[in-house]
N, C-alpha and C positions, 0 to 999 in steps of 0.2 A: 261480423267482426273481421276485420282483417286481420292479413300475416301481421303487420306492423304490430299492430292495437296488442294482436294474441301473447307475442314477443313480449311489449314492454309490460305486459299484467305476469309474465311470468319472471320477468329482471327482477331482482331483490333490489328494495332501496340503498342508495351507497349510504356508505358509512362515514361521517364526519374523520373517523381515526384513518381510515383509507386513503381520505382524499391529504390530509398533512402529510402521511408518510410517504405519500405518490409524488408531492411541493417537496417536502426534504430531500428525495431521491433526486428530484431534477436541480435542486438549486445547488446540493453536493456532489453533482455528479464525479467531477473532477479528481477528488481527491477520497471520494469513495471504493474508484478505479484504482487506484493509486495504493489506499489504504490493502485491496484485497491482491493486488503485482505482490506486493510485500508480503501476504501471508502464503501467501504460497511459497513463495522466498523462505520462510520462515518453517511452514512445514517439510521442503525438499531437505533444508541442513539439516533437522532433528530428525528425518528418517534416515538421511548418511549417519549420521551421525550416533545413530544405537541412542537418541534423547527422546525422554517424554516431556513433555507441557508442564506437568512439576517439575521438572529437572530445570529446565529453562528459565520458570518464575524461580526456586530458590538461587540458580544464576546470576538473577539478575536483582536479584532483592524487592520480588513483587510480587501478588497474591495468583495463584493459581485459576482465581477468574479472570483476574487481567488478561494470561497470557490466552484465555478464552477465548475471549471478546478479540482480543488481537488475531485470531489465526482464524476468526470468522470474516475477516477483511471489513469491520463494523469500524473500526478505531480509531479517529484522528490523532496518531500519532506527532509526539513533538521529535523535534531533532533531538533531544536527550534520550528519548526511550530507541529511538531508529540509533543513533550511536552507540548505544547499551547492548543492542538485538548485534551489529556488525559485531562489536568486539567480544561476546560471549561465542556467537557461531561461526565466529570468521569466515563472514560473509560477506561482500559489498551490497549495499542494498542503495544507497543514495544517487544520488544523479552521477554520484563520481564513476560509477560502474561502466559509463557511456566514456569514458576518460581513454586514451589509447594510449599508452605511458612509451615510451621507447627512448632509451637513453636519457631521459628529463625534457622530453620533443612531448609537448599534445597537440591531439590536432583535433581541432573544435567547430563544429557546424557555428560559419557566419553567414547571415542568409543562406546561399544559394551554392556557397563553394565552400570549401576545408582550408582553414588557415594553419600556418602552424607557429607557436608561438613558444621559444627556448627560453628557458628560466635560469636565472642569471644567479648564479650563488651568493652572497652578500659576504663580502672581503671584510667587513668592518669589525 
């Protein structure tokens, strides 16, 4: 018997549930990443913060698993629950946070260079 042959008699058969969550992982990657930026986001304020994870979900008027699942970076969050999390921790957590605010001047990755685009007050 070979190394090969010895190897694959001692591999366990995979598991049908292994191989979807291995498909789920790559097809979400994106915002999987994204989900768990945030929860860390989410655990650094509630440790400044002197907060628990109860404290948080009655905060926010959600159950105490929720805020679970959230801070295991598992969540696809919506923009209502991500604007909920900002204004309970006053935290930026959305893409604004990349925003470079100076006098009402941002200056915004286009392509390849920094543009900067002034926002004009509305007189009307």
């Amino acid at each position: 018997m070979t190394n090969k042959e010895k190897l694959l008699k001692l591999a366990l058969p995979r598991n049908p549930e292994t191989d979807q969550d291995i498909l789920f992982r790559e097809k979400n990657k994106s915002w999987l990443r994204e989900s768990k930026r945030i929860a860390v986001k989410v655990l650094l304020a509630l440790k400044e913060q002197n907060l628990t994870q109860k404290d948080l979900a009655e905060k926010m008027e959600v159950s105490p698993q929720y805020i679970n699942k959230l801070v295991k970076g598992k969540e696809n969050l919506t923009l209502e629950t991500i604007t909920k999390l900002q204004n309970v921790l006053q935290v930026t957590i959305l893409a604004s946070a990349n925003k470079q605010k100076e006098e009402n001047t941002y200056k915004m990755p286009v392509f390849s260079y920094q543009a900067e685009y002034q926002i004009i007050e509305d007189t009307e």
